[in-house]
C-alpha positions in Angstrom: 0.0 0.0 0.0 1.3 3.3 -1.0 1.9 6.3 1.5 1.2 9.9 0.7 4.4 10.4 0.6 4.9 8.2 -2.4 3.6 9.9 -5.8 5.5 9.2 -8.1 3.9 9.1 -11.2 0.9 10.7 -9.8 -0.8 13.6 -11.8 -2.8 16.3 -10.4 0.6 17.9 -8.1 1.9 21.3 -9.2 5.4 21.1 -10.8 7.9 21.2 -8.3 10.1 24.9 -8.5 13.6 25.0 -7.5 14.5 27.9 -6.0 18.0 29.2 -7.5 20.4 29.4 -4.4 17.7 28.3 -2.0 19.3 28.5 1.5 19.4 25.6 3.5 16.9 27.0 6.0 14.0 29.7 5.0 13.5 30.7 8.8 15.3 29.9 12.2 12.8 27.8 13.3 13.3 25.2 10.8 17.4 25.1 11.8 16.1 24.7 15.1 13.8 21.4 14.2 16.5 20.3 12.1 19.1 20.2 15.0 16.2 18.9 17.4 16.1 16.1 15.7 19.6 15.4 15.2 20.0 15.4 19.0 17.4 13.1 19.2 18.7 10.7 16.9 22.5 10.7 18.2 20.9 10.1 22.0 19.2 6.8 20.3 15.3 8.1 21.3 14.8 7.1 17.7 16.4 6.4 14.3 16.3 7.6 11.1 14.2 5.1 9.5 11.6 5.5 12.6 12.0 8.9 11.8 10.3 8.9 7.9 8.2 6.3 8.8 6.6 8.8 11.6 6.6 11.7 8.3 4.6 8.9 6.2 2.3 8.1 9.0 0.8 11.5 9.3 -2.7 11.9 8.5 -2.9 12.9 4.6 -4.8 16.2 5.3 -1.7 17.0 7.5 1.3 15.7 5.1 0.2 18.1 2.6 -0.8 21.3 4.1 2.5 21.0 5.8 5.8 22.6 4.6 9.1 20.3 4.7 10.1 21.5 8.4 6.4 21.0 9.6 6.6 17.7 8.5 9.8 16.6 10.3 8.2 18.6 13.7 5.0 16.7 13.6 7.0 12.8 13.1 9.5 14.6 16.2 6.3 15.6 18.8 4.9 12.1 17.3 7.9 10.0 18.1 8.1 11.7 21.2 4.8 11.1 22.4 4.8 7.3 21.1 8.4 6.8 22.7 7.0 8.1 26.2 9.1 10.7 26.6 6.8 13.2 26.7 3.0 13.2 26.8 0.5 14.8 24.2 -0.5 17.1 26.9 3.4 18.6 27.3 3.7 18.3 23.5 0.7 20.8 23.2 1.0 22.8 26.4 4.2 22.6 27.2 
C-alpha cells in the first residue's frame, strides 16, 4: 500500500520549483527542528528510518498542508509522544 508520501507518477501535483540558491533553512525555526532532531537521533530516542516512517504516517490532510520543516516537527512531537518521553498534553502545552 502506497503512503502519501509516495507519488511518483501521480498527476494532479503542481510542478515542483527550485529555488535558485535556495538557502538551507528559510526561517530559524526550521534550523532549530533540524538540529532537534539530530540530537534526538545521536541520544538513540529514535532512528532515522523511525523517523520517515513517523513523516509517512501522518494523517494525509496533515502531510500536505505541511511545509518540509512542519513535517519533520510533527513525526518529532509524534515519536516523542509514542516513545513516552513526553505526553501529548506537554507536547501541546508545554
Amino acid at each position: 500500500m502506497s503512503r502519501m508520501n509516495d507519488v511518483g507518477g501521480m498527476s494532479g501535483f503542481a510542478p515542483i520549483v527550485e529555488e535558485p540558491d535556495e538557502p538551507r533553512f528559510h526561517a530559524d525555526w526550521e534550523a532549530h527542528v533540524f538540529a532537534l532532531n539530530a540530537a534526538l537521533v545521536r541520544r538513540g530516542v529514535y532512528n532515522l528510518d523511525e523517523f520517515r516512517d513517523a513523516q509517512e504516517r501522518l494523517p494525509v490532510r496533515e502531510y500536505l498542508a505541511a511545509s518540509y520543516y512542519e513535517r519533520w516537527f510533527a513525526a518529532i512531537r509524534m515519536l516523542l509522544a509514542e516513545k513516552g518521553v513526553a505526553t501529548a498534553e506537554e507536547l501541546t502545552h508545554g
